[in-house]
TORKOL-228779 format. One record per residue: x, y, z of N, C-alpha, C in turn. Coordinates in steps of 0.02 Angstrom, whole numbers, plus 50000, padded with zeros to 5 digits. Atoms other than C-alpha are relative to their C-alpha. Layout:
<atoms>
{{X Y Z} {X Y Z} {X Y Z}} ...
</atoms>
This chain:
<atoms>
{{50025 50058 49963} {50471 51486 49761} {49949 49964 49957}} {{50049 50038 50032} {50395 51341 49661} {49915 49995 50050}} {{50050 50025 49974} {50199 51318 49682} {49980 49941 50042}} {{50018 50044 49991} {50148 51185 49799} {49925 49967 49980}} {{50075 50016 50027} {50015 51085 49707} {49978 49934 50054}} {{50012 50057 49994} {49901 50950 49761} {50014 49928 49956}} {{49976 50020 50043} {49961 50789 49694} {49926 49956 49962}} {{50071 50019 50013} {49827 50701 49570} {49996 49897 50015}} {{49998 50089 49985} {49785 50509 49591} {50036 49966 49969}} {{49935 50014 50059} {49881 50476 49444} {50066 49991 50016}} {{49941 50004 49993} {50035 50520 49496} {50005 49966 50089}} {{49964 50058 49941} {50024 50437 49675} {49989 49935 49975}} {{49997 50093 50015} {49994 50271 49604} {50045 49996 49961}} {{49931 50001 50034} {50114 50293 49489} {50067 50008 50041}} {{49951 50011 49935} {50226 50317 49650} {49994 49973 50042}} {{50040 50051 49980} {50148 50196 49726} {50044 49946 49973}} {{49955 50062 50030} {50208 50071 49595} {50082 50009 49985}} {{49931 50012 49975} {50371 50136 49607} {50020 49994 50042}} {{49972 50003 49923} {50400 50123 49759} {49988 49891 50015}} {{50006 50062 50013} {50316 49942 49764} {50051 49954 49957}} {{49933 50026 50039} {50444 49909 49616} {50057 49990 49996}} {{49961 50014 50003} {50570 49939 49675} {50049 49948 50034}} {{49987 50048 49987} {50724 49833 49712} {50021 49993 50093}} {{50002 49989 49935} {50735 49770 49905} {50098 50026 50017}} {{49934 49991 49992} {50920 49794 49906} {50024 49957 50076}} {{49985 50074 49963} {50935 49629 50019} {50070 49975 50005}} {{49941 50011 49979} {51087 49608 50108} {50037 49954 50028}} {{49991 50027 49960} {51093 49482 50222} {49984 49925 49967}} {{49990 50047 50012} {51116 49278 50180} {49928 49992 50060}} {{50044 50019 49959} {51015 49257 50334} {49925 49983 50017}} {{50060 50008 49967} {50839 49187 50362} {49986 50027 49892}} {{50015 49981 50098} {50858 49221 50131} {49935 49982 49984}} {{50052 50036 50014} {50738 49120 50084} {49951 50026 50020}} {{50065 49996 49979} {50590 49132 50201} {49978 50064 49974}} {{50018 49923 50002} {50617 49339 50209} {49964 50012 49919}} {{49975 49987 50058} {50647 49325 50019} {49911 49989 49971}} {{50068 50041 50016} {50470 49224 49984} {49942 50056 50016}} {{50069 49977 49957} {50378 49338 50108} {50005 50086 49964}} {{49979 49946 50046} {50450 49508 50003} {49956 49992 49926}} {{50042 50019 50065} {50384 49425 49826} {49934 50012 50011}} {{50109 50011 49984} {50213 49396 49901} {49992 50071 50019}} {{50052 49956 49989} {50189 49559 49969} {50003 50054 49937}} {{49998 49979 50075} {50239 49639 49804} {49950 49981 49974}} {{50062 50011 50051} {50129 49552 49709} {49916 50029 50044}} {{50060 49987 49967} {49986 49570 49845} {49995 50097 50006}} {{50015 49910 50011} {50019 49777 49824} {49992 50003 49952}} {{50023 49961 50074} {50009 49765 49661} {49923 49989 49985}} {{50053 50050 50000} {49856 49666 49659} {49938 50050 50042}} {{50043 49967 49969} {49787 49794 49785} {50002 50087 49985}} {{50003 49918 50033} {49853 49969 49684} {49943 49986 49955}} {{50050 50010 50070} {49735 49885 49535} {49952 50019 50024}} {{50072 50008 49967} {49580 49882 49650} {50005 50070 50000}} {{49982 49927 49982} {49634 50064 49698} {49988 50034 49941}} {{49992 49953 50076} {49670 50123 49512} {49923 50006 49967}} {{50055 50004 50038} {49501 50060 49469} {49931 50039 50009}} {{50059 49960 49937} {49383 50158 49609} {50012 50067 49988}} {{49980 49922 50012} {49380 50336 49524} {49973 50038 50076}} {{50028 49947 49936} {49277 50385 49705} {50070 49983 50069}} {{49956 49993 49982} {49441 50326 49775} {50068 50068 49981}} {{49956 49916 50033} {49552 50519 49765} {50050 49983 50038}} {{49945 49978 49968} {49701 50570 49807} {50018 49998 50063}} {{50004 49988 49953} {49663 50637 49946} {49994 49937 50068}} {{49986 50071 49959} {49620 50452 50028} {50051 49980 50022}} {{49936 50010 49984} {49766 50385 49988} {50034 50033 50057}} {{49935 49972 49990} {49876 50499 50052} {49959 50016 50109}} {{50003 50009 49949} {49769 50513 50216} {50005 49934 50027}} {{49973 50060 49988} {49780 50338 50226} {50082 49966 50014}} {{49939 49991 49975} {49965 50354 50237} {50018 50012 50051}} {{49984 49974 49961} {49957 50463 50381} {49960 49941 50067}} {{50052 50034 49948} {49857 50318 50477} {50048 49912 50003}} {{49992 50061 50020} {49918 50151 50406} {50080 49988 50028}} {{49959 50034 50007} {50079 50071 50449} {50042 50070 50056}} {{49968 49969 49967} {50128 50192 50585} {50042 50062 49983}} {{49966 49928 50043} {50142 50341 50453} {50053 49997 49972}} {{49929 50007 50014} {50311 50276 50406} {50015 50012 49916}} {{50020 49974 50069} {50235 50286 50200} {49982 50053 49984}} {{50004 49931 50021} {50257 50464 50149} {49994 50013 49938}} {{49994 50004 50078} {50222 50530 49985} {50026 50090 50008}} {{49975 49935 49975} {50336 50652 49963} {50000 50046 49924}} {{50039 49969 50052} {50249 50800 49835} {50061 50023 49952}} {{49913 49963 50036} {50437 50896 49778} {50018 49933 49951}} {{49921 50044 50042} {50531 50742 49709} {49930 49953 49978}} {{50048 50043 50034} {50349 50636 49668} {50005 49939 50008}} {{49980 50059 49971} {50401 50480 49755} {49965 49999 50051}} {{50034 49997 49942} {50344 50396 49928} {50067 49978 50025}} {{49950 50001 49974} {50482 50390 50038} {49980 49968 50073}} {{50031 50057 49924} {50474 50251 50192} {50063 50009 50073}} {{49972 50036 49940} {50542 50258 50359} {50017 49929 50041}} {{50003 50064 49967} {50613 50092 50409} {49993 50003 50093}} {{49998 50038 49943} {50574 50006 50571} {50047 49971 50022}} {{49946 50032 49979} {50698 49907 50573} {50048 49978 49949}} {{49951 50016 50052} {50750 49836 50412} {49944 50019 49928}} {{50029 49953 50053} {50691 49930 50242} {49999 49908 49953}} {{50027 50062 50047} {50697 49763 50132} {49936 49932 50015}} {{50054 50032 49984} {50581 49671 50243} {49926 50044 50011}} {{50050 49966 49991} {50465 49827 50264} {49962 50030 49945}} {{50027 49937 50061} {50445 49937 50121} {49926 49981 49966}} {{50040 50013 50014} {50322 49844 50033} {49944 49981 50044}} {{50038 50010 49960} {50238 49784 50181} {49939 50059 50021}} {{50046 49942 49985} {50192 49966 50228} {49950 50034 49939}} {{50055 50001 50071} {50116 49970 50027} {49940 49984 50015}} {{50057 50056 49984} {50004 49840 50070} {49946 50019 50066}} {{50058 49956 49920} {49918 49937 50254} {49993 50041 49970}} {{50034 49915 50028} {49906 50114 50150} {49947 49943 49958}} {{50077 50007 50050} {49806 50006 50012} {49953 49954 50044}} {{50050 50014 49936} {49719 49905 50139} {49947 50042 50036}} {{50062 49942 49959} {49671 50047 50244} {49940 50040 49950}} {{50029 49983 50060} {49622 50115 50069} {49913 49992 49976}} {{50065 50049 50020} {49502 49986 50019} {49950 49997 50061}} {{50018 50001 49924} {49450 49953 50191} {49908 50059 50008}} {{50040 49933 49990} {49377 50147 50192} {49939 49998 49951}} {{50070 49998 50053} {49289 50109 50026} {49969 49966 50012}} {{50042 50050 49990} {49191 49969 50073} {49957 50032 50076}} {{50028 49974 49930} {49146 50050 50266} {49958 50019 50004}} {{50081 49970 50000} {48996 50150 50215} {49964 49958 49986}} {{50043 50062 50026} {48928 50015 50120} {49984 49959 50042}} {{50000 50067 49967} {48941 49863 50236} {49994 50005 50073}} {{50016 49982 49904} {48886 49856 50420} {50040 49961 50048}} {{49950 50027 49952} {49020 49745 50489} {50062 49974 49987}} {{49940 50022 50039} {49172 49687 50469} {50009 49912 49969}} {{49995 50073 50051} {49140 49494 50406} {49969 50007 49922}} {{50023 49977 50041} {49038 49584 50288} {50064 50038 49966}} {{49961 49979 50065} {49166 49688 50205} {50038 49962 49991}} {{49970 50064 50028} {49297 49546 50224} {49977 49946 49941}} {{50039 50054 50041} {49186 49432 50130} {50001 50057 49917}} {{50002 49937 50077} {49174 49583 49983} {50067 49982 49981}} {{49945 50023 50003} {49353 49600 49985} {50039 49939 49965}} {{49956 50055 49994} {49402 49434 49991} {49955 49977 49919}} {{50012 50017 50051} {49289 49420 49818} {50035 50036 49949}} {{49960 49978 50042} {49387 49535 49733} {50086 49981 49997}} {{49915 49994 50017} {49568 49528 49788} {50031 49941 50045}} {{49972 50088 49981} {49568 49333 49877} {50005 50003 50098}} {{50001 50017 49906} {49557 49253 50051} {50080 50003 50032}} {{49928 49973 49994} {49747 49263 50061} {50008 50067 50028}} {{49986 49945 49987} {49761 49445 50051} {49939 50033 50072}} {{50035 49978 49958} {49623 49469 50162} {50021 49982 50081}} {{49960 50041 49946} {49693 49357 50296} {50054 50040 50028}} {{49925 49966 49995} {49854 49470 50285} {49995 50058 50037}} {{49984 49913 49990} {49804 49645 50295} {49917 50015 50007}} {{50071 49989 49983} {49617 49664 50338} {49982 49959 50048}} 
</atoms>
């Protein structure tokens, strides 16, 4: 029986951005466009919010991955055996996947700023100096 290890920060962000990377496998002609637009953006806005993540060494592992179990209705698993995060769709996996990226690093950030800041216009306002009034708007 292989050891079960803890995984290190390293390698969830690195599954993290695969998972973020990968392709939506978009099926449907229908509603293309808008869905298609609103997929790009939240890509970029996870990636935009793994950086913030990658950069916070008092951000661990361990966050993350409880932040998973909270964010997006738990549906973002990181699954330790195969070193991937593996998503439960809602309804449709090309409109979600990344979406549920974007609430784990949210909730993420969120947590790091909480001790610091005594309310929430206050950490918004932090936030929104690092990673834009956009993303804050979105997912905070």
């Amino acid at each position: 029986m292989k050891k079960q290890t803890t995984p290190t920060k390293a390698e969830i962000l690195a599954a993290m951005r695969a998972h973020i990377g990968q392709r939506s496998g978009w099926s449907s002609l229908d509603g293309y466009i808008s869905d298609y637009r609103d997929i790009l953006r939240e890509g970029r806005e996870a990636r935009k919010m793994l950086r913030f993540v990658e950069l916070r060494d008092s951000i661990t592992a361990d966050k993350i991955l409880a932040a998973c179990k909270e964010a997006y209705s738990g549906r973002l698993t990181y699954n330790a055996e195969k070193q991937r995060f593996d998503y439960c769709a809602g309804q449709y996996f090309p409109t979600e996947y990344r979406a549920a990226a974007c609430a784990v690093l949210a909730s993420v950030i969120w947590d790091y700023f909480r001790d610091s800041y005594p309310s929430r216009d206050r950490i918004e306002k932090e936030v929104c100096g690092y990673l834009g009034r956009g993303i804050v708007s979105r997912w905070f």
